[in-house]
C-alpha positions as a LaTeX table, in Angstrom:
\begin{tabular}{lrrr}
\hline
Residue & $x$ (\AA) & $y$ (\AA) & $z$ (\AA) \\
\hline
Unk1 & 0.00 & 0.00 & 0.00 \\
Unk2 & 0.67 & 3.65 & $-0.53$ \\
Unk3 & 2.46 & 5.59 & 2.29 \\
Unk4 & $-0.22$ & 8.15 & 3.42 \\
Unk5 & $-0.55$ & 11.79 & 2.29 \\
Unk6 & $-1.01$ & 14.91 & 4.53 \\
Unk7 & $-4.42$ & 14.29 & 4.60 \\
Unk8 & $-3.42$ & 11.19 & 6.98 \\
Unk9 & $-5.50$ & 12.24 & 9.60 \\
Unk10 & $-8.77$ & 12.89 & 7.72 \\
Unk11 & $-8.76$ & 9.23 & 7.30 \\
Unk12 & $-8.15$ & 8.26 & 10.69 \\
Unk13 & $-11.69$ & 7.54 & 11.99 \\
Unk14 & $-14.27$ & 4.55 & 12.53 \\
Unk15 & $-13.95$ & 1.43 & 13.17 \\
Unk16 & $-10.11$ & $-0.45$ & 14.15 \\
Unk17 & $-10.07$ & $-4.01$ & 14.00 \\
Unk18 & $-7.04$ & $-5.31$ & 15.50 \\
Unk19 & $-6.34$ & $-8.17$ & 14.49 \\
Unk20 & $-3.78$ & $-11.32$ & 16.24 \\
Unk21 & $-1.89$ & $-13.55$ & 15.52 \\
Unk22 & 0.19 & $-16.13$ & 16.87 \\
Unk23 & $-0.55$ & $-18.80$ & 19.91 \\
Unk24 & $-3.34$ & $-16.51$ & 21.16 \\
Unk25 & $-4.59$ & $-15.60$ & 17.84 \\
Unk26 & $-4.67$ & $-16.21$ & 14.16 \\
Unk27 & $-2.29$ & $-18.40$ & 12.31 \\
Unk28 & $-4.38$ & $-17.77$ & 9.01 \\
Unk29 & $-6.66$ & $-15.50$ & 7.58 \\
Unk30 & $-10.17$ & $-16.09$ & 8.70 \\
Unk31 & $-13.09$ & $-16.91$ & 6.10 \\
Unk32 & $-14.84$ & $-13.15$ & 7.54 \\
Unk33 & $-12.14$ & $-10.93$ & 7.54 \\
Unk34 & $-12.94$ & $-9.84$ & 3.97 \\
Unk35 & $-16.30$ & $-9.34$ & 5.09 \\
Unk36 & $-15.74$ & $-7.33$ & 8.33 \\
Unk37 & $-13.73$ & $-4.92$ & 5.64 \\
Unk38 & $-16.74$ & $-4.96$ & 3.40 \\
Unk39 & $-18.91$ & $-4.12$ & 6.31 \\
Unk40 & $-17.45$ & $-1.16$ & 7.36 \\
Unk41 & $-13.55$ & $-2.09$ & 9.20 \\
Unk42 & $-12.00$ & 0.81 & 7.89 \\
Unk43 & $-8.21$ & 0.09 & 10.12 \\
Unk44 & $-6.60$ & $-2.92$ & 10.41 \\
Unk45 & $-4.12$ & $-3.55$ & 13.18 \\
Unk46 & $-1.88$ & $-6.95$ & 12.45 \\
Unk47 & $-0.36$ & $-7.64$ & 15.80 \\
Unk48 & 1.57 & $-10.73$ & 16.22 \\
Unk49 & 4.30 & $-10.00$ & 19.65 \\
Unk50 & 5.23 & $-14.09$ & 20.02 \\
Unk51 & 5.85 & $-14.62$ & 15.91 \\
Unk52 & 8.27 & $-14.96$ & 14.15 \\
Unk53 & 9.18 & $-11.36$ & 12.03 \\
Unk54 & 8.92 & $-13.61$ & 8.63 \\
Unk55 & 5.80 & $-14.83$ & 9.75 \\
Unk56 & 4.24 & $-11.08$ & 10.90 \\
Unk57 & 5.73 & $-9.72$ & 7.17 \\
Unk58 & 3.99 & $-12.54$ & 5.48 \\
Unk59 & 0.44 & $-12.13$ & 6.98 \\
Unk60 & 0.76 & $-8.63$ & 7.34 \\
Unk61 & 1.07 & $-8.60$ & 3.54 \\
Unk62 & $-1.80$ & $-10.53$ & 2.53 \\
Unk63 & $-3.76$ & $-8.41$ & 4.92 \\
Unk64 & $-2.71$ & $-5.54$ & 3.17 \\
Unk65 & $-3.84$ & $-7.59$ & $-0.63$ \\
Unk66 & $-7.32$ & $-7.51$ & 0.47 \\
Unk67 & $-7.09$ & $-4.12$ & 2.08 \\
Unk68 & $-6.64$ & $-2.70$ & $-1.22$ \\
Unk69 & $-9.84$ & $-4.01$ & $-2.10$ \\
Unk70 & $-11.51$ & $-1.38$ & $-0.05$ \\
Unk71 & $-9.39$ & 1.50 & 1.30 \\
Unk72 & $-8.81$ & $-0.07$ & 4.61 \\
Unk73 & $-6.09$ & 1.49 & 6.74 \\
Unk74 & $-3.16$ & $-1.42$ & 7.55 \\
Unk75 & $-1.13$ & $-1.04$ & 10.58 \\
Unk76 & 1.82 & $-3.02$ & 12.18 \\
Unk77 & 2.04 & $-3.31$ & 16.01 \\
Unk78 & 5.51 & $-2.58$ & 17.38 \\
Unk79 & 7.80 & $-3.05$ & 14.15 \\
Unk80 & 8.49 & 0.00 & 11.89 \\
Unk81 & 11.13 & $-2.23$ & 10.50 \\
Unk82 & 8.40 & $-4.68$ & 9.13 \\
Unk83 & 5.72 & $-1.72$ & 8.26 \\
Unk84 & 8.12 & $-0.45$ & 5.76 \\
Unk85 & 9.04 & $-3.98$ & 4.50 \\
Unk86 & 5.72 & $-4.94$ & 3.67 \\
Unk87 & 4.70 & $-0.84$ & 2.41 \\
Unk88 & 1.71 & $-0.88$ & 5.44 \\
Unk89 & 0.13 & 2.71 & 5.88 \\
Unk90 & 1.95 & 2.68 & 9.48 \\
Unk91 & 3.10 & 1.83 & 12.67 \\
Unk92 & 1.43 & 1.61 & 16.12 \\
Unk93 & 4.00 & 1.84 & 19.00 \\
Unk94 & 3.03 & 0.78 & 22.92 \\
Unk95 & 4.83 & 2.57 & 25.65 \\
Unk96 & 7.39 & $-0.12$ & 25.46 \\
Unk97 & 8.26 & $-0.50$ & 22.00 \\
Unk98 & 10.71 & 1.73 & 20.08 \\
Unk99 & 10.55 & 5.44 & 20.76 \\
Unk100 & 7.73 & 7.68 & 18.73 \\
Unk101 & 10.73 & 9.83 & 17.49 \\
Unk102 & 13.16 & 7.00 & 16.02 \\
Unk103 & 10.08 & 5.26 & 14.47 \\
Unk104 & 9.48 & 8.76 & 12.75 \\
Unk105 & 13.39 & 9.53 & 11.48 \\
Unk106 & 12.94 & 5.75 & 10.18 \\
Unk107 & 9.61 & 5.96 & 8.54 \\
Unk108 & 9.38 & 9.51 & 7.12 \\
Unk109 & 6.65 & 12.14 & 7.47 \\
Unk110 & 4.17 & 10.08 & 5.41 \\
Unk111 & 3.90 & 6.61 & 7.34 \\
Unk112 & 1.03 & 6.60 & 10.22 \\
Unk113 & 2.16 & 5.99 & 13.90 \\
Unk114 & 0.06 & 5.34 & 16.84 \\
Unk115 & 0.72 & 5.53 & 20.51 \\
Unk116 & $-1.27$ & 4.05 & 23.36 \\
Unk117 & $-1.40$ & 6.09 & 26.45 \\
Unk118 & $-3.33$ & 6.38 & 29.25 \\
Unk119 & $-3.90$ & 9.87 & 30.53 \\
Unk120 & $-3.72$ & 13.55 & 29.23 \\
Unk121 & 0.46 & 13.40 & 29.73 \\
Unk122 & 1.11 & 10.79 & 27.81 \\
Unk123 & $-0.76$ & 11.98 & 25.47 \\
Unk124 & 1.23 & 15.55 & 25.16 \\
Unk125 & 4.39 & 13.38 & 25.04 \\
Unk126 & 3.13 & 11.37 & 22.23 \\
Unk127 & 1.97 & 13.86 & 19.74 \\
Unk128 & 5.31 & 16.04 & 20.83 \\
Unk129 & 7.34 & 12.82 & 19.64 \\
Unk130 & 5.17 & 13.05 & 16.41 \\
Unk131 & 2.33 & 10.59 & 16.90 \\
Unk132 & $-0.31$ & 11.21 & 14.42 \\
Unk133 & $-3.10$ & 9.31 & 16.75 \\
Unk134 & $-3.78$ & 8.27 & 20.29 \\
Unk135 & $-5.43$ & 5.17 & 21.54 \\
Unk136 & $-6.81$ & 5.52 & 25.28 \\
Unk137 & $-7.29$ & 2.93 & 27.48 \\
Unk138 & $-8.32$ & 0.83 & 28.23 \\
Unk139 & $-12.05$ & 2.28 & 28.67 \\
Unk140 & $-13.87$ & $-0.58$ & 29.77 \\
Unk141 & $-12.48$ & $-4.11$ & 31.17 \\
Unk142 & $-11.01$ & $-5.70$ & 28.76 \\
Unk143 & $-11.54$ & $-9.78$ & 28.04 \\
Unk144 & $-7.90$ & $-9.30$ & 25.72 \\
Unk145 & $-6.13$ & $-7.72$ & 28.50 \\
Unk146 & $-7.90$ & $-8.40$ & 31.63 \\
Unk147 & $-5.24$ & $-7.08$ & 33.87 \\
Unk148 & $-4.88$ & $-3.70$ & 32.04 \\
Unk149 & $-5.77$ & $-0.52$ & 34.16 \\
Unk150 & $-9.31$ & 0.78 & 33.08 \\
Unk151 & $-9.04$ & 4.37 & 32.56 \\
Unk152 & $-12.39$ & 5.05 & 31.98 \\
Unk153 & $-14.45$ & 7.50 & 29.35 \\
Unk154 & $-12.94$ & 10.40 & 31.68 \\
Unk155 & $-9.96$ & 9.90 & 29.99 \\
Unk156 & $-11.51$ & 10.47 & 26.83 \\
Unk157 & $-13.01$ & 13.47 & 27.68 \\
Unk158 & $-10.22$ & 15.11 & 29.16 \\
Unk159 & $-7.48$ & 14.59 & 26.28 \\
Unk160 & $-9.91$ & 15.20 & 24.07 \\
Unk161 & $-10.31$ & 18.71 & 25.27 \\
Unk162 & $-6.69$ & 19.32 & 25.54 \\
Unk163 & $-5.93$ & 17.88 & 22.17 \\
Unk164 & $-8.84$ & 18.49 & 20.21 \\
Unk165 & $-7.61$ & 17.86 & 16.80 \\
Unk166 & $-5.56$ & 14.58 & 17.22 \\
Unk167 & $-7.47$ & 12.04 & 15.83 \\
Unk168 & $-8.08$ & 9.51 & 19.49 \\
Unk169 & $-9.15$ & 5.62 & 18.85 \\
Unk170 & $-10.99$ & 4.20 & 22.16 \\
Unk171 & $-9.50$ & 1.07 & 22.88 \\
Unk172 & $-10.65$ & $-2.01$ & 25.56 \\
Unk173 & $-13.46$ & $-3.79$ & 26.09 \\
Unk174 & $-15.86$ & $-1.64$ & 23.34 \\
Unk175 & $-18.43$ & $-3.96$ & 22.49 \\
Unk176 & $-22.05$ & $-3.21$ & 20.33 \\
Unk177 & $-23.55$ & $-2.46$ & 23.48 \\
Unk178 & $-21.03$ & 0.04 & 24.57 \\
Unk179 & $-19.80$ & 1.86 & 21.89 \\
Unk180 & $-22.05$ & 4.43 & 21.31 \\
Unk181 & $-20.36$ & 5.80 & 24.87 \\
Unk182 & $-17.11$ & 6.40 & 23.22 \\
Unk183 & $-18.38$ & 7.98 & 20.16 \\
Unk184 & $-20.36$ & 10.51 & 22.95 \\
Unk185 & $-17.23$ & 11.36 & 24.16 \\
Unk186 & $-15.38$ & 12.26 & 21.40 \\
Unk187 & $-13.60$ & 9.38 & 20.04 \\
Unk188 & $-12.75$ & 9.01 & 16.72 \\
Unk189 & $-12.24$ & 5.58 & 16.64 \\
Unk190 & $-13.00$ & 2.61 & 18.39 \\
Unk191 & $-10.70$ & $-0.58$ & 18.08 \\
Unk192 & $-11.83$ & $-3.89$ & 19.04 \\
Unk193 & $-10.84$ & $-7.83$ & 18.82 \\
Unk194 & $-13.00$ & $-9.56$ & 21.18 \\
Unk195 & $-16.64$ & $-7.86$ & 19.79 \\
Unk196 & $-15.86$ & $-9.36$ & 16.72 \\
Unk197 & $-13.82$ & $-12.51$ & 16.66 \\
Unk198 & $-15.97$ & $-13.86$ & 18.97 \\
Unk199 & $-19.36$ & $-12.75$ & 17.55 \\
Unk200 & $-20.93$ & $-15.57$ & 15.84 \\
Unk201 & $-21.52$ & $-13.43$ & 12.50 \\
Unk202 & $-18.31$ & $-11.31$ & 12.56 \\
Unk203 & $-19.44$ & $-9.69$ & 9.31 \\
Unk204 & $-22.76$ & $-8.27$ & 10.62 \\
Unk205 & $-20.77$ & $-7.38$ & 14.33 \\
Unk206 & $-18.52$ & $-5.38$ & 12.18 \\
Unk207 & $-21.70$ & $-3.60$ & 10.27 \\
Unk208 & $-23.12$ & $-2.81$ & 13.79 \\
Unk209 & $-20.18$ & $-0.76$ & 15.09 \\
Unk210 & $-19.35$ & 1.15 & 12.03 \\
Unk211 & $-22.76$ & 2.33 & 12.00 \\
Unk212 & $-22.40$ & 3.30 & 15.72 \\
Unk213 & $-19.21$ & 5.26 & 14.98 \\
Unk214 & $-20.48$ & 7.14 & 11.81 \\
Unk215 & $-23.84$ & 8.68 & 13.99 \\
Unk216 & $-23.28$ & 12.72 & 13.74 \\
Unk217 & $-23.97$ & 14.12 & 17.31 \\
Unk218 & $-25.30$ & 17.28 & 17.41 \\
Unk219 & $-23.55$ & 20.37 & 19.04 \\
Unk220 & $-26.68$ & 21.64 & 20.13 \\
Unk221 & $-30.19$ & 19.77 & 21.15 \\
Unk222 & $-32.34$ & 20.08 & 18.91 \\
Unk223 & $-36.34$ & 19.27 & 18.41 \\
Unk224 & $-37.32$ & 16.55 & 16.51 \\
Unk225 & $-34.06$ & 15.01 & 16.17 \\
Unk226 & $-34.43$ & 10.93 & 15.71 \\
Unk227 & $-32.38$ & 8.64 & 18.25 \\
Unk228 & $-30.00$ & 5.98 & 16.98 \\
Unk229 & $-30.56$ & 2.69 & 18.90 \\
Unk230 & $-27.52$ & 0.14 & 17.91 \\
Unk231 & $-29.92$ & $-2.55$ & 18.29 \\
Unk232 & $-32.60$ & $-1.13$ & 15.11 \\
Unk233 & $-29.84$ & $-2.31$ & 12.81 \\
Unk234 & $-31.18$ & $-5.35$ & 10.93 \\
Unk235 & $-30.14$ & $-8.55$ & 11.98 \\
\hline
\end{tabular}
């Protein structure tokens, strides 16, 4: 795929799909993931921390084959080395993985890199270093990471309103019945592995959420308005 222009950000929103593999994941491509693309997956995350790099590089390429199919956003957890290898859109970086600023000097201005942090600091830190999105978290317990600190929507709210134009991607424990609390908020995006992989129609999971994420929220109440209820989605 295409390194991304300087309108980077304008595509950074919806739903995030992260996707892993390895013993606790994937070791192939699943018969839905096409479909959860179809249906409105708009960033893919291909995460794999106990593979080997060969193994990450090949799967993160054919992810990024059927990506081109539909636009979709591919991003590599943890390795800029392999993100350039395999020409992914970018990088997403945890607080222990390589520094924001030497993933930027090796990746250039146009690649995409993510940070996960936690509270309004990190978060200053992180954009500083030249990340081009945040992902907070995690929001709600999370049945990936059960022993990761819940931060809450609080945390949301308050680096949205310090940083009000970075583009922020909720992260743990969003489900259909939840995520219309992190849109509320302010997130942009929402990224999920649990809601979906263990959904049992992964395709129409994946439908659900987008169409939570892509409700417009007025700035001011207004009469008349219709409510969206997740659950009026067709089955």
């Amino acid at each position: 795929m295409k390194p991304m222009t300087d309108d980077k950000h304008k595509c950074l929103k919806g739903l995030y799909f992260i996707f892993n593999i390895g013993p606790d994941g994937f070791s192939e491509i699943p018969l839905w993931f096409e479909g959860i693309m179809a249906n409105g997956a708009g960033i893919i995350q291909v995460r794999g921390k106990e593979v080997h790099a060969g193994k990450l590089a090949s799967m993160t390429c054919e992810v990024i084959k059927l990506a081109k199919r539909y636009g979709t956003i591919v991003i590599v957890n943890d390795f800029p080395e392999i993100a350039r290898a395999t020409k992914a859109d970018g990088v997403h970086l945890g607080a222990k993985d390589a520094p924001i600023k030497n993933a930027r000097r090796f990746l250039g201005k146009d690649f995409i890199i993510g940070a996960t942090v936690r509270n309004v600091e990190q978060a200053g830190r992180a954009i500083s270093a030249g990340a081009d999105y945040i992902a907070v978290g995690s929001i709600f317990k999370s049945p990936t990471k059960p022993s990761a600190p819940v931060v809450g929507l609080d945390a949301i709210t308050s680096i949205k309103r310090e940083f009000p134009d970075i583009p922020l991607c909720a992260i743990g424990g969003i489900s259909v019945e939840n995520i219309m609390s992190v849109k509320e908020v302010g997130a942009d995006m929402a990224a999920v592995i649990s809601a979906i992989v263990t959904a049992a129609n992964p395709e129409k999971t994946a439908f659900k959420l987008s169409a939570a994420l892509s409700v417009r929220f007025p700035d001011i109440e207004e009469e008349g308005l219709c409510e969206f209820d997740i659950d009026d989605v067709d089955d």
